[in-house]
C-alpha positions as CSV (number, residue, x, y, z in Angstrom):
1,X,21.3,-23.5,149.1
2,X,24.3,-22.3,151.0
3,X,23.9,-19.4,153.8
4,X,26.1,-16.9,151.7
5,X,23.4,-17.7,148.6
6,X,20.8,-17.0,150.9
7,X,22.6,-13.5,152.4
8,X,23.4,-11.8,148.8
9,X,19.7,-13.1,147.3
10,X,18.4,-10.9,150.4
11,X,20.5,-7.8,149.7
12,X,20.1,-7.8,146.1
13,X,16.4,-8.0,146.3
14,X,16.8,-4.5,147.6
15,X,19.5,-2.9,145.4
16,X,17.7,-4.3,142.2
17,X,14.6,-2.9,140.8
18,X,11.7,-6.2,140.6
19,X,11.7,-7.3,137.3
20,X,16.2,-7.4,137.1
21,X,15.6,-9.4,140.3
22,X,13.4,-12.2,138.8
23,X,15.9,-12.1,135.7
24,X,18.8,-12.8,138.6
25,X,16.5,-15.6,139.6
26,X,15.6,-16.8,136.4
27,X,19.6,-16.3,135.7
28,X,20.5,-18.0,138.3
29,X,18.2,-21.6,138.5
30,X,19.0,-21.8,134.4
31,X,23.0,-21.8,135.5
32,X,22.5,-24.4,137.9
33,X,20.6,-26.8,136.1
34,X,23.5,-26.1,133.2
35,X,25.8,-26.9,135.7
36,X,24.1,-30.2,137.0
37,X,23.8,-31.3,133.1
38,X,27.4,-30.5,132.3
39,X,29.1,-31.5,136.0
40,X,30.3,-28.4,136.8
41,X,30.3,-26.5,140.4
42,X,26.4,-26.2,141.2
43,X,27.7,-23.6,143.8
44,X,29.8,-21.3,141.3
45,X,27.0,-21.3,138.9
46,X,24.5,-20.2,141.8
47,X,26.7,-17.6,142.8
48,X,27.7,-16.3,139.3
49,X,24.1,-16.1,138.2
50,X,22.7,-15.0,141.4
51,X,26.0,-11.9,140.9
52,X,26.1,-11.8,137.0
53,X,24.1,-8.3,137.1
54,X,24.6,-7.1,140.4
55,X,26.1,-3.7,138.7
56,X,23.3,-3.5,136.0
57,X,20.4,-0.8,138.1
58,X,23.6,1.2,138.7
59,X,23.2,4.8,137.1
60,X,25.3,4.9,133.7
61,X,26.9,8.0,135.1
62,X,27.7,6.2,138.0
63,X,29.2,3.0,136.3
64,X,31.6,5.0,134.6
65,X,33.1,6.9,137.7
66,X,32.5,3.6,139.8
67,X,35.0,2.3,137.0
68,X,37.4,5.0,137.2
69,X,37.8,4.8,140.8
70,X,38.5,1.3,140.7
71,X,40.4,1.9,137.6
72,X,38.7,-0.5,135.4
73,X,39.4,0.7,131.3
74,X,36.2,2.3,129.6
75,X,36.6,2.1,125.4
76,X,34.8,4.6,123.5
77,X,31.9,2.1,122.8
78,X,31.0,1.4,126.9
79,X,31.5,5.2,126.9
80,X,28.4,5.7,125.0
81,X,26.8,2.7,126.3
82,X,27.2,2.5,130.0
83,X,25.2,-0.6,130.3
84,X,28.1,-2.1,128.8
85,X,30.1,-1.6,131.7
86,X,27.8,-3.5,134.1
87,X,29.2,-7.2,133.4
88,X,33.2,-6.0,134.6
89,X,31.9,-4.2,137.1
90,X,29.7,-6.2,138.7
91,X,33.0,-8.6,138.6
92,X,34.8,-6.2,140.2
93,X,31.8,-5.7,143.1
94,X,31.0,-9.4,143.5
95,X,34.5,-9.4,145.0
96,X,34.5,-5.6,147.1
97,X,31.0,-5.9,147.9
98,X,29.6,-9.3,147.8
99,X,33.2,-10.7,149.1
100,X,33.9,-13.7,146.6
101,X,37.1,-14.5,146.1
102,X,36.8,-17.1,143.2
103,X,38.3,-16.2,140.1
104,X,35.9,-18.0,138.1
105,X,33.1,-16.3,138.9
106,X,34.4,-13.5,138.6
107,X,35.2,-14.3,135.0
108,X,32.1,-16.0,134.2
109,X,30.4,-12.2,135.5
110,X,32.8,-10.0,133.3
111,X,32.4,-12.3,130.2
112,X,28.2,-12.9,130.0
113,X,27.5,-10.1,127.7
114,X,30.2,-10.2,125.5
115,X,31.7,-13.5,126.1
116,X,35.3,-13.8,125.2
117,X,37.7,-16.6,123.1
118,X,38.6,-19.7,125.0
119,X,35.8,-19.4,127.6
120,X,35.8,-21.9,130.4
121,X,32.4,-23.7,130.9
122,X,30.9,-21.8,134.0
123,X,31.6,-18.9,131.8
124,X,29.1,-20.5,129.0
125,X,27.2,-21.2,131.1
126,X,26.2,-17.6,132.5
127,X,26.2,-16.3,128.8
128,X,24.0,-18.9,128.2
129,X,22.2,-18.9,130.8
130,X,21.9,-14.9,131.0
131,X,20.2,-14.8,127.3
132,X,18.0,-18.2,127.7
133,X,16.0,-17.3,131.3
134,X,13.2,-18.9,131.2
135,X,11.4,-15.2,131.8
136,X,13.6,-13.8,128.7
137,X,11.4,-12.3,125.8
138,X,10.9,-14.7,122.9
139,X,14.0,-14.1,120.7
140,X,15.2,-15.5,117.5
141,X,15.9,-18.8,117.6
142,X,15.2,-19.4,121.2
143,X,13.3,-22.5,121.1
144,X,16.6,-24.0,118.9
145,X,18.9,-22.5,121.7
146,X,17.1,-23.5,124.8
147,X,17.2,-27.2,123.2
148,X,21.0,-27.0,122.1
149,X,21.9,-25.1,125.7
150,X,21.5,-29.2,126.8
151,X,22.5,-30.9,124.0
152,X,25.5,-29.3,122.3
153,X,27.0,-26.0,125.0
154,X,29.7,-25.2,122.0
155,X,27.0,-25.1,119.6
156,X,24.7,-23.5,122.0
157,X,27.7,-20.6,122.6
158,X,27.8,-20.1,118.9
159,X,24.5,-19.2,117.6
160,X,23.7,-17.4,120.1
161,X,26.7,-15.1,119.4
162,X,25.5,-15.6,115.5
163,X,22.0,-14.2,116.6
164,X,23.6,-11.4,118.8
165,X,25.9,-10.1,116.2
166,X,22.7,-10.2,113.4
167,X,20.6,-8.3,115.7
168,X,22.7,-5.9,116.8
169,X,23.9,-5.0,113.2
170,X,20.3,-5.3,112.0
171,X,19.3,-2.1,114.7
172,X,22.9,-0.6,113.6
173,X,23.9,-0.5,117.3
174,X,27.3,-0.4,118.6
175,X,28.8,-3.9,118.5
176,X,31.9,-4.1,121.6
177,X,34.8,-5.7,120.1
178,X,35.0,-8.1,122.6
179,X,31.8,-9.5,121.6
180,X,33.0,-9.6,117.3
181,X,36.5,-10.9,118.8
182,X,34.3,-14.1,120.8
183,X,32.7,-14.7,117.4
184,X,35.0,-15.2,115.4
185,X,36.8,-17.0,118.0
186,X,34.4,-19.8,117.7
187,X,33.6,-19.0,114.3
188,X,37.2,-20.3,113.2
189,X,37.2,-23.3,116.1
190,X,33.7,-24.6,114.4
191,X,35.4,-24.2,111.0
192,X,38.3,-26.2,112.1
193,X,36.2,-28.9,113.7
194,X,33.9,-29.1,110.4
195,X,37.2,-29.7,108.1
């Protein structure tokens, strides 16, 4: 593992209460073996999981002025759910803080809770590998999309948006747009593919 790796893993372990660090971890081995199954960077997916929730122990009060001094948008929804807010700002602090300059990473950090249409594959592979840990509680389906996260990413992607979108409407919590937008984003592409 790269010195840089090394350097953040030690700061983090301080700024992030124990069990969010072991979900970093978790987070961040699950992207790299994604990565070494797919052929993408090893080092981006290291560094994007190791990053992906470096905002999330942040007070919610202080995401959202974090946010407006950095003048990153806050909709009505991350308004009432600051947690929300973690994934674009923890983008916008892997590069101020953590000094990483790569664009992908930075995506693949502000899209792994909602996801987003079109994503590029180190972005999958956070969202994946964000919601798939291997120290994640047992979800729905998670036996189905720990074996699909190495078989079929695309179909992988899409149920777990599927299961995200059922649970979420099934506790009647806010849904972000973003995350309705992604599924019928790849709703449509799988319908088009099935035709």
């Amino acid at each position: 593992m790269n010195h840089k790796i090394t350097k953040i893993r030690r700061r983090l372990m301080t700024e992030l209460d124990k069990e969010r660090y072991e979900h970093t971890l978790g987070v961040m081995y699950t992207a790299a073996a994604l990565a070494m199954r797919y052929d993408e960077d090893i080092e981006k997916a290291l560094l994007a999981g190791l990053l992906h929730d470096c905002a999330k122990c942040l007070a919610g009060d202080t995401k959202i002025k974090l946010c407006k001094k950095y003048h990153l948008s806050v909709s009505e929804i991350e308004r009432s759910n600051p947690s929300l807010l973690h994934a674009k700002l923890g983008a916008f602090l892997a590069a101020k803080k953590y000094h990483v300059k790569d664009k992908e990473i930075m995506n693949a950090i502000a899209s792994h809770t909602t996801g987003c249409p079109n994503m590029s594959l180190l972005d999958k592979i956070i969202y994946i590998a964000d919601y798939m840990e291997p120290g994640r509680k047992e979800l729905p389906n998670m036996a189905e999309v720990r074996k699909l996260a190495f078989t079929d990413i695309d179909a992988c992607l899409y149920r777990i948006l599927e299961d995200s979108l059922e649970y979420l409407n099934s506790k009647n919590e806010p849904v972000d747009p973003m995350t309705k937008k992604t599924y019928l984003y790849y709703k449509s592409k799988r319908e088009g593919e099935e035709v």
